[in-house]
C-alpha distance (Angstrom), angle and dihedral (degrees) to the residues before:
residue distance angle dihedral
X1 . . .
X2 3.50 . .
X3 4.22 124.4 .
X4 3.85 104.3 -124.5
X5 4.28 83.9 -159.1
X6 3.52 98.2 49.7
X7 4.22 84.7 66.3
X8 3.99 120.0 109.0
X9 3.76 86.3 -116.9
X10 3.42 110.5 42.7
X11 3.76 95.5 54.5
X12 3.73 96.3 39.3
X13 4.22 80.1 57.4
X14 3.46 95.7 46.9
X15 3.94 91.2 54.2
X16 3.23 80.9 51.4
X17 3.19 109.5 55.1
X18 3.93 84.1 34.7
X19 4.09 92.3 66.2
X20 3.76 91.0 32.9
X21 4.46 89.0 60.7
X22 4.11 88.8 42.6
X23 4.12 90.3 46.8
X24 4.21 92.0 48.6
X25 4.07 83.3 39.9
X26 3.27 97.9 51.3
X27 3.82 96.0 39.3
X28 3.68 86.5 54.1
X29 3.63 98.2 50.5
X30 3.94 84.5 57.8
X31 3.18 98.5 50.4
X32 3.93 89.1 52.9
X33 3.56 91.2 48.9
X34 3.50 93.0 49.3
X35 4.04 92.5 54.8
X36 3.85 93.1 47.8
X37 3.98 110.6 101.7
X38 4.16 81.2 -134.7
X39 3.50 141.5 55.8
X40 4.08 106.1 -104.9
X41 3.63 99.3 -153.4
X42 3.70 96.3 47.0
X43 4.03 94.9 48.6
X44 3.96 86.1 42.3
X45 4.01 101.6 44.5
X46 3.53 112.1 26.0
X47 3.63 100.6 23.4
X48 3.94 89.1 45.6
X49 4.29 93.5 -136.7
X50 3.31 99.7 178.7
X51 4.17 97.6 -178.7
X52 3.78 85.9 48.4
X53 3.89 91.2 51.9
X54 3.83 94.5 50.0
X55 3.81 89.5 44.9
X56 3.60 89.0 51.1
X57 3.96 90.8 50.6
X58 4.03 96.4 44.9
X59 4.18 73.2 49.9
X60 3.93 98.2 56.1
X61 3.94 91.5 35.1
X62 4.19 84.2 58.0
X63 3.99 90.0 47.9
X64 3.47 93.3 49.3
X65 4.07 97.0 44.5
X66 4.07 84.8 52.6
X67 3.69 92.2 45.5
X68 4.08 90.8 43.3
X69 3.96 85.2 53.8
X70 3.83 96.9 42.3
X71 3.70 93.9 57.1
X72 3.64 91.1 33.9
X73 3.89 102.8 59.3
């Protein structure tokens, strides 16, 4: 019984694929910030928005479902 992860290959492709999902996250979270008419980490930290924080998260969990299935196949 050999482990398939434990090869050179496989986990130098799922770092990969890792950093590649955070990079396309993270550019798309940008991008989103960019487009709101407010600053999201002002409205959610110091002004305490709670809707705007769980909109934010239902956001991020989208992005990273889309992401998840883009690298996936």
């Amino acid at each position: 019984m050999e482990l398939e992860w434990l090869r050179p290959g496989a986990l130098i492709g799922s770092i990969v694929f890792a950093l590649l999902g955070v990079g396309m996250f993270w550019l798309s979270f940008v991008i989103i910030d960019k487009l709101t008419p407010y600053d999201l980490w002002q409205e959610i930290v110091e002004k305490q928005n709670l809707a705007l924080g769980v909109v934010v998260a239902a956001m991020a969990l989208g992005i990273c479902l889309i992401v998840a299935a883009a690298i996936h196949g």
